[in-house]
C-alpha positions in Angstrom: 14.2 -5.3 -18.3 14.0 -3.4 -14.8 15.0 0.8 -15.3 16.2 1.9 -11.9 16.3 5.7 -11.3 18.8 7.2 -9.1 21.6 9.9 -8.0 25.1 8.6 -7.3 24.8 10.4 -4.2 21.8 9.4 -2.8 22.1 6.9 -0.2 18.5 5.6 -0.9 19.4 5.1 -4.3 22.8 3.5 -3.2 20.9 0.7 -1.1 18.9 -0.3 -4.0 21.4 -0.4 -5.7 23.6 -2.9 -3.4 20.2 -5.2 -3.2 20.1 -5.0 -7.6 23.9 -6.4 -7.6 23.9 -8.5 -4.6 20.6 -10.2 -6.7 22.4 -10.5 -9.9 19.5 -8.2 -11.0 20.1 -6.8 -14.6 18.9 -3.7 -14.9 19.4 0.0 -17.0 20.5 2.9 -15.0 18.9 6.2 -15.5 20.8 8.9 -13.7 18.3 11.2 -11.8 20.5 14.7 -11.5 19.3 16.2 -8.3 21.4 19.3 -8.8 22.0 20.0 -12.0 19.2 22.4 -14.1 17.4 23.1 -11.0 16.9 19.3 -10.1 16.3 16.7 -12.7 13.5 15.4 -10.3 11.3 17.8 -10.9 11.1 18.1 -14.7 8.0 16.8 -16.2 9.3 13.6 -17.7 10.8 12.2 -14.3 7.5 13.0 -12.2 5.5 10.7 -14.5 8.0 8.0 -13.2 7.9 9.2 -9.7 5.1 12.0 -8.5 6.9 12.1 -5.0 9.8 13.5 -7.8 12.5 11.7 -5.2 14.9 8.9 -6.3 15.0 6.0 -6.2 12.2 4.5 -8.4 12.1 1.2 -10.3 10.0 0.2 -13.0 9.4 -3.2 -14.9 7.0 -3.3 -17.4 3.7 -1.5 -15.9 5.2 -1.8 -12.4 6.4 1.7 -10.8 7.9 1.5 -7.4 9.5 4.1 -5.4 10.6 4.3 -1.7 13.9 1.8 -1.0 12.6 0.0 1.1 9.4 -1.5 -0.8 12.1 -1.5 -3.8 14.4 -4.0 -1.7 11.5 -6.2 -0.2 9.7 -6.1 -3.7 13.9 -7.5 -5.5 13.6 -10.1 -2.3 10.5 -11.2 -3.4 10.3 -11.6 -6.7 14.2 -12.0 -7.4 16.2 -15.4 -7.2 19.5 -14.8 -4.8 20.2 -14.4 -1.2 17.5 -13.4 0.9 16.9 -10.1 2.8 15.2 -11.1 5.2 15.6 -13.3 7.8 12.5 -16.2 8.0 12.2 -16.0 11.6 9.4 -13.5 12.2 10.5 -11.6 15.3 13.7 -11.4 13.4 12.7 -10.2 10.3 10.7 -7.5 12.4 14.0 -6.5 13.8 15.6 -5.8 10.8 12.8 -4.2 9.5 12.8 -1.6 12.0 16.7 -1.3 11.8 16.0 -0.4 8.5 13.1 2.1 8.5 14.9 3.7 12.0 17.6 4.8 9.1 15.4 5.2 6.0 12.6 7.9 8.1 14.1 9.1 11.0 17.8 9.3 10.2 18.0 10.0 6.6 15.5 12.3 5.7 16.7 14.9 8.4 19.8 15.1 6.0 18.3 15.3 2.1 18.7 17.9 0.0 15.4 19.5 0.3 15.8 19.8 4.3 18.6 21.4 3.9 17.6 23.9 1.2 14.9 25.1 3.1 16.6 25.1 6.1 18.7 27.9 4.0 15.9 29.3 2.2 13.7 29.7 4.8 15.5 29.7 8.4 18.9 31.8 6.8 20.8 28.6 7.9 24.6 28.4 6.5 26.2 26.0 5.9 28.0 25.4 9.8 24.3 25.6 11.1 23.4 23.2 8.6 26.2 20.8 9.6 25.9 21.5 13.1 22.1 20.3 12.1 23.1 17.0 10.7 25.2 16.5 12.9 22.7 16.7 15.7 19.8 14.4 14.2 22.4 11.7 12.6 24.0 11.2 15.6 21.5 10.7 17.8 20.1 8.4 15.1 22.9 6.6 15.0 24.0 6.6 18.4 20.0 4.5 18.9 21.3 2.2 15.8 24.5 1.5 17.8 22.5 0.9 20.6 20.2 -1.4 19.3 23.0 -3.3 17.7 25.1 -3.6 21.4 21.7 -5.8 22.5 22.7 -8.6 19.8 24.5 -11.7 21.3 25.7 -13.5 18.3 25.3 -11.0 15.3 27.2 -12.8 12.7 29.0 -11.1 10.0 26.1 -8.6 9.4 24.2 -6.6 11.8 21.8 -9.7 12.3 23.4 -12.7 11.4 25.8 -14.3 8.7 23.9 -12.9 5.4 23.1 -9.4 4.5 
């Protein structure tokens, strides 16, 4: 049986998630608190799943995985369903970098721990830390926009007719 670890609020966690169902994946859900008793994240027990101490993880067996991305590509391969990934090479490239444009230069700018130490360490409140966010996500996502404007026959997704 796989054990996913995750926060409901964690977008990360959310994509793996949408890749376990859209699979027909059964799986157990362990709820990773990142707020609650300092951050369930860093307790002992959850490092030993995941030494980053960051949701998501996955485990099967012996297998530990963390990081969405290698999550969702490890599901595609190893999981009966609709692909991920698009066969074509140049266009699975394409959505690959879609994805890691999100997953490390858009997301990460917004997680928790940025923005704690952008209090903790720069005095930011919370406007400055919105006006932050703001900044970085939407240049991010104007680029994503962008990239998606270039696409002549997208489909129903982003890149074609399957997610």
């Amino acid at each position: 049986m796989i054990e996913f670890y995750g926060y409901f609020r964690s977008p990360c966690a959310y994509r793996c998630r949408i890749a376990l169902n859209l699979k027909g994946v059964p799986h157990s859900f362990h709820s990773v608190h990142l707020r609650r008793n300092g951050g369930e994240h860093r307790s002992e027990a959850y490092l030993q799943v995941n030494p980053q101490g960051l949701v998501p993880a996955l485990r099967e067996g012996a297998l530990l995985l963390n990081q969405s991305l290698a999550i969702i590509e490890w599901l595609d391969e190893t999981q009966p369903g609709p692909a991920f990934l698009p066969q074509d090479p140049a266009a699975k490239a394409h959505v690959r970098a879609f994805a890691q444009m999100i997953a490390c230069d858009i997301h990460p700018l917004q997680n928790l721990r940025v923005l704690q130490y952008l209090g903790t360490e720069f005095d930011a409140d919370q406007s400055a830390k919105d006006a932050w966010c703001q900044r970085w996500i939407g240049d991010g996502l104007a680029a994503c926009e962008g990239i998606l404007a270039r696409q002549t026959d997208p489909g129903a997704f982003c890149f074609g007719d399957a997610p």
